[in-house]
C-alpha positions in Angstrom: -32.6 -20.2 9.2 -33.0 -16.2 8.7 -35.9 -15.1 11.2 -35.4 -11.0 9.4 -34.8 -10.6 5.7 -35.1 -7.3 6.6 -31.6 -7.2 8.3 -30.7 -10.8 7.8 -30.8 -11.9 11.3 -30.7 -15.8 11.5 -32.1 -17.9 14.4 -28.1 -18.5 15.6 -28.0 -14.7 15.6 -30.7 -14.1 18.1 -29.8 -17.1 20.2 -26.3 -15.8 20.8 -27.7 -12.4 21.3 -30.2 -13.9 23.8 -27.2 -16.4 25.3 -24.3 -14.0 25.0 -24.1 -11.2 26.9 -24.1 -10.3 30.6 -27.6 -8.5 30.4 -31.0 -10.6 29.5 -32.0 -10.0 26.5 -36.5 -10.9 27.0 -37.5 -8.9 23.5 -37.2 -8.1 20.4 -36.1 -4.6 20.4 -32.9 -5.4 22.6 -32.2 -8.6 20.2 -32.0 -5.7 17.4 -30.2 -3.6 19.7 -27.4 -6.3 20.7 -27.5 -6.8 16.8 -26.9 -3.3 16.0 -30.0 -3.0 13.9 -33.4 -2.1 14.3 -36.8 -3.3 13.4 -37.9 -2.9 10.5 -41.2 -4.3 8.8 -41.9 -6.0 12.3 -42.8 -9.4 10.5 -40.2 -11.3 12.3 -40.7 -10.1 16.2 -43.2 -13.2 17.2 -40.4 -15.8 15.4 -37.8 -13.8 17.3 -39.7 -13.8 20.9 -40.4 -17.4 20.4 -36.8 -18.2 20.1 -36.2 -15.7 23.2 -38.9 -17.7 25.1 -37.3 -21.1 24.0 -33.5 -19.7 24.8 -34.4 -18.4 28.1 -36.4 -21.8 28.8 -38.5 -21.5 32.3 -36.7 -18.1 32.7 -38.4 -16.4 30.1 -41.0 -14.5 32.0 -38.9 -14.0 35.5 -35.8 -15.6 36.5 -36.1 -17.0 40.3 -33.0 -17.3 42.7 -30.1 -19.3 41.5 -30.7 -18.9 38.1 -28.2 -17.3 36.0 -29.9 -14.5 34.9 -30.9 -13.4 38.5 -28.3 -10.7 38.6 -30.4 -8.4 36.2 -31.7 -5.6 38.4 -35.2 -6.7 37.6 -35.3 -10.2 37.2 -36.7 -11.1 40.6 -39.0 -8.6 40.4 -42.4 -9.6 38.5 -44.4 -6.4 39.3 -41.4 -4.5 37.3 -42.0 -2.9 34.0 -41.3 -5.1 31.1 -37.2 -5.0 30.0 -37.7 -2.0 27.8 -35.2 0.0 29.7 -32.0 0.6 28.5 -29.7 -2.3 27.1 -26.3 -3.0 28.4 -23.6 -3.9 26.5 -24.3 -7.2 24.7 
């Protein structure tokens, strides 16, 4: 299903972008970034963080010890800013 007309992202695209790389992806300005596009009418972004919250699964808001996403340097960390920093390779 596409979740952007604007830049034809479908669901599958933001699930692998989510899924696929070695950073965590927890928005939807790094989904466009790993995509190589950028936002642009902003109707999609609650369609896209839904499918990062459903993705991520219980991780979506933190990621605890053990989980596979604990080696971002601010997943343990709650207090942290939110993941607006810059992305890492996806």
């Amino acid at each position: 299903m596409i979740v952007c007309s604007c830049n034809v992202l479908s669901d599958h695209d933001v699930r692998n972008a989510v899924n696929g790389g070695g950073s965590v992806t927890r928005n939807a300005k790094q989904v466009y970034g790993c995509l190589g596009c950028s936002a642009e009418c902003g109707r999609c972004a609650r369609t896209i963080k839904a499918i990062i919250d459903e993705a991520l699964g219980p991780c979506a808001k933190a990621c605890c010890s053990g989980c596979p996403h604990s080696s971002h340097p601010h997943a343990a960390n709650e207090d942290a800013e939110p993941a607006e920093f810059a992305l890492a390779a996806c």
